[in-house]
C-alpha distance (Angstrom), angle and dihedral (degrees) to the residues before:
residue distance angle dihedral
X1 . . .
X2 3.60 . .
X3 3.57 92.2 .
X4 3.73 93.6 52.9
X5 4.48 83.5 47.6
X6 3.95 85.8 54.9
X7 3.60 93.7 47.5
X8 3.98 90.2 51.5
X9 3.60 94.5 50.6
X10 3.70 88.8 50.5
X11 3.93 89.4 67.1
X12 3.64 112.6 93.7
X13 3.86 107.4 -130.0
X14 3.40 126.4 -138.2
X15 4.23 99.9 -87.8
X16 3.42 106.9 -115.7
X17 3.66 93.8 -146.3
X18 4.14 84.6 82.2
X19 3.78 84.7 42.4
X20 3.58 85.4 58.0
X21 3.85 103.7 44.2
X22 3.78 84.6 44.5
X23 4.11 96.4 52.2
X24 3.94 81.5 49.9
X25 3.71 89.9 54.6
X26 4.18 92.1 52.1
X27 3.73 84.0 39.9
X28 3.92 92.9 62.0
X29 3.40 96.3 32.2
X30 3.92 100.6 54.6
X31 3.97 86.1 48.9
X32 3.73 90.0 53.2
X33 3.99 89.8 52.3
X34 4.20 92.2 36.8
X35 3.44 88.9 97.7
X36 4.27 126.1 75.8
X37 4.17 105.3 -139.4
X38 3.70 130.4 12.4
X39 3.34 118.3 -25.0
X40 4.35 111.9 -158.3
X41 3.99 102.0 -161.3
X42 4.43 102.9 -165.1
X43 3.57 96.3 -172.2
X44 3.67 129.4 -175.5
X45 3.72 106.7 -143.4
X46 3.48 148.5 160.4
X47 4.13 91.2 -13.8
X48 4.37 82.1 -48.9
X49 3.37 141.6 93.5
X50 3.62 109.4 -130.8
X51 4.03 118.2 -174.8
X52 3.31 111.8 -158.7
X53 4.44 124.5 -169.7
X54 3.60 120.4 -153.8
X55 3.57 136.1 151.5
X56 4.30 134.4 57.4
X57 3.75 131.7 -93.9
X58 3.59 136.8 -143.6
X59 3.74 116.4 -154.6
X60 3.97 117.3 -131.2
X61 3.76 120.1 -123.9
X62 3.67 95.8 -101.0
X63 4.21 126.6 54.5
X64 3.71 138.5 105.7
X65 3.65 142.0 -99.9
X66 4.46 122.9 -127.3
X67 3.22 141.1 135.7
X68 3.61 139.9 -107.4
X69 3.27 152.6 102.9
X70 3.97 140.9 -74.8
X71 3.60 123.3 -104.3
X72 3.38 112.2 -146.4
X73 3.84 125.3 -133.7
X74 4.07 135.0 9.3
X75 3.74 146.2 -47.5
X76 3.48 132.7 -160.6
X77 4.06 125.1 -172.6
X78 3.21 136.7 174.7
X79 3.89 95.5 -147.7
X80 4.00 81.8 63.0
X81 3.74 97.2 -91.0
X82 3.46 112.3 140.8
X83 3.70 136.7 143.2
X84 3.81 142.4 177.3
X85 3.73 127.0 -165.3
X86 3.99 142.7 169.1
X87 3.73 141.4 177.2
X88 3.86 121.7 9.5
X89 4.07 131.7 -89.9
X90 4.39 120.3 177.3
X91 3.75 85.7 -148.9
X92 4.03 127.5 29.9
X93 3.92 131.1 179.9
X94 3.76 110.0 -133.9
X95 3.97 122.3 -140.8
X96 3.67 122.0 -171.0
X97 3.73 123.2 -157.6
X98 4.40 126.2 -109.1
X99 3.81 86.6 -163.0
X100 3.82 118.5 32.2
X101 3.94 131.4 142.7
X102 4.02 86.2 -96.6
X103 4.00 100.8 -150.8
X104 3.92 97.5 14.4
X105 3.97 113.0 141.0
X106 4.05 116.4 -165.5
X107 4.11 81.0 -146.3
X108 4.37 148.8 -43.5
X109 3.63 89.1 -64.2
X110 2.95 155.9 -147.3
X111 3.69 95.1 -105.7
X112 3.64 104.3 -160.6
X113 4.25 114.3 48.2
X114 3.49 122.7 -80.4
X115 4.02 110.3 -148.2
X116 3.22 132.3 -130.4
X117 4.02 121.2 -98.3
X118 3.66 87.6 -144.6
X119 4.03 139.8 -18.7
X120 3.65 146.5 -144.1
X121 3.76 108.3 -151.6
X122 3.94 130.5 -134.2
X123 3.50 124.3 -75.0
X124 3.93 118.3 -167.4
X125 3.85 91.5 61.9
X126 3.66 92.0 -83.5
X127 4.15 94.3 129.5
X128 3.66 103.0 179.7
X129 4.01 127.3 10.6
X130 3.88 127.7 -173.5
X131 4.16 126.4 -173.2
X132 3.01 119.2 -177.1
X133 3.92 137.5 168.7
X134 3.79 133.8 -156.6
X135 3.59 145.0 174.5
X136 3.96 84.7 -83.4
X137 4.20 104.5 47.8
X138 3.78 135.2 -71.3
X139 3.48 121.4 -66.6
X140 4.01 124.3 -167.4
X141 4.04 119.6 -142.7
X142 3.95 97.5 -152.1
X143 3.62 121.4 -170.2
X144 3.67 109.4 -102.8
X145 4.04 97.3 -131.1
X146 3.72 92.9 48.3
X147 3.84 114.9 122.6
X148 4.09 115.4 -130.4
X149 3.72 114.8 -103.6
X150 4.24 97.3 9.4
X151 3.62 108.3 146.6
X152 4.03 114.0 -112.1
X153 3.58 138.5 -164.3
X154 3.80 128.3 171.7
X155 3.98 138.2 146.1
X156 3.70 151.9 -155.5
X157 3.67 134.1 -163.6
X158 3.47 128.1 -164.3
X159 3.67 106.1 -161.4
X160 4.03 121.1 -142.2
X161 3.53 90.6 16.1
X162 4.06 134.3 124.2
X163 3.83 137.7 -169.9
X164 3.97 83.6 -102.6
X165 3.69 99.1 55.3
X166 3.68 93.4 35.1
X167 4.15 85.3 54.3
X168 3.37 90.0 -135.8
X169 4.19 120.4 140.3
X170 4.23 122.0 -138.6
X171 3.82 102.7 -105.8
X172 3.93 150.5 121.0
X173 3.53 127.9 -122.1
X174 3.62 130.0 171.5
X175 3.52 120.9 -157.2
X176 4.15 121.7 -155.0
X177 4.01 127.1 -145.1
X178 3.97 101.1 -174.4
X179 3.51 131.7 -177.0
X180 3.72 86.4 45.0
X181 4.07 116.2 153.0
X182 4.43 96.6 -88.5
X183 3.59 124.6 56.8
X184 3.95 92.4 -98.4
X185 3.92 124.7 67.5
X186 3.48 119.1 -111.7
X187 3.98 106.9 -122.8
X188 4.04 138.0 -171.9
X189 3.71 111.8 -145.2
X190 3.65 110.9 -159.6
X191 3.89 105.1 -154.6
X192 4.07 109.3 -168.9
X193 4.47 106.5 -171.7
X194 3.48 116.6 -169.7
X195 4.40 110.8 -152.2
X196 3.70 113.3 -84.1
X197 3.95 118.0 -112.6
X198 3.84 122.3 -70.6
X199 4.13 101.2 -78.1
X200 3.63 94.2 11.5
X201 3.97 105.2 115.1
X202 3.61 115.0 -128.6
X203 4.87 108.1 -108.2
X204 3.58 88.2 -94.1
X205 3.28 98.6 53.9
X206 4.02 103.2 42.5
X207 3.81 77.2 49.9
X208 3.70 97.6 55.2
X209 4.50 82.7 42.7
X210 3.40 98.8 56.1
X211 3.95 93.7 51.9
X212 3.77 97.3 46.3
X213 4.36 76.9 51.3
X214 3.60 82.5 50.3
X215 3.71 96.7 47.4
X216 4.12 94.4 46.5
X217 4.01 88.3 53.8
X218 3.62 98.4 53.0
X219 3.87 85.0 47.1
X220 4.24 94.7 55.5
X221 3.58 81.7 41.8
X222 3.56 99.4 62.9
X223 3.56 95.8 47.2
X224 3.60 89.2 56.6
X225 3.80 89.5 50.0
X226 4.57 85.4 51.1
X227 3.74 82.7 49.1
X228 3.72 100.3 57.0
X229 4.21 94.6 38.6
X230 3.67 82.2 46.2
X231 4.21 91.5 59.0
X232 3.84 99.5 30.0
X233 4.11 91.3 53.8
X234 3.55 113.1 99.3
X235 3.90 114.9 -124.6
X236 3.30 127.5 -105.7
């Protein structure tokens, strides 16, 4: 028996600090994915404002066809005209939604777009993507060629910038496209984070903490465990 204990302890386990940084990884992702639609993440970060995209979109039954172009970047209003786009399409199908915030406003302004200091463009197809929200309801400008339900990410940053001088407010509001082709609505939740307090890490990070904590425990604990085999084994 005791040989078959020093064998087992003898087998390098798995370290749990990659068990750790990989559990953070699912953690992140799975709250990325949480939410059904497009998610809009306006972060304040790292003396930035980083936008990121994420998310799919079904189209509803109804819309139109134009064309047009993307503008880049963000609007704030206080009249409840605000808009958020990225990428570039020729032709877009435009959605309006049955069950929007009417009269919401993500901020005072600014009133004419802001661009982007630098971009990271779609994946999933999607090409160019435009939300905006006025006085009467949201309405999404979808690129034409993009495929129902493909899984998108994208991002902007606007370097420099804060909430404050972007005029934008710390809130959530979730935007809903019913009578779309599946039993549930497609939505577009507009997520608007503020920094955290001086010292205070940012989710991710505490997340990412804690398991390296987690990691660095299981590692005094096993040589505690070696110790006590070590003086409870009889001697050869």
């Amino acid at each position: 028996m005791f040989r078959n204990l020093r064998f087992a302890h003898r087998i390098r386990p798995i370290r749990l600090s990659f068990l750790a940084v990989l559990f953070t990884a699912c953690v992140l992702s799975w709250n990325v994915g949480a939410e059904a639609g497009i998610v809009i993440d306006i972060t304040e970060t790292g003396g930035n404002v980083v936008v990121n995209f994420s998310g799919s979109f079904t189209r509803p039954e109804s819309g139109s066809n134009s064309g047009g172009s993307v503008t880049e970047g963000i609007t704030g209003g206080s009249a409840g005209n605000n808009s958020v786009g990225l990428g570039s399409y020729t032709t877009y199908d435009v959605y309006t939604g049955t069950s929007s915030p009417s009269g919401s406003s993500w901020g005072t302004g600014p009133s004419s777009p802001l661009s982007p200091t630098s971009t990271v463009g779609f994946t999933g197809g999607m090409g160019g993507f435009v939300f905006e929200d006025t006085p009467s309801g949201g309405s999404v400008y979808i690129n034409s060629s993009y495929s129902d339900n493909s899984v998108i990410t994208g991002s902007m940053t606007f370097t420099g910038q804060t909430l404050a001088s972007m005029f934008l407010t710390p809130q959530t509001i979730v935007y809903s496209f019913a009578g779309s082709l599946v039993a549930t609505p497609s939505t577009v939740t507009v997520n608007i984070v503020g920094a955290p307090p001086a010292g205070v890490p940012e989710p991710a990070s505490l997340l990412l903490l804690s398991s390296i904590g987690l990691a660095g425990g299981y590692r005094q604990f096993r040589r505690k465990s070696r110790r006590q085999v070590a003086a409870t084994a009889p001697q050869a």
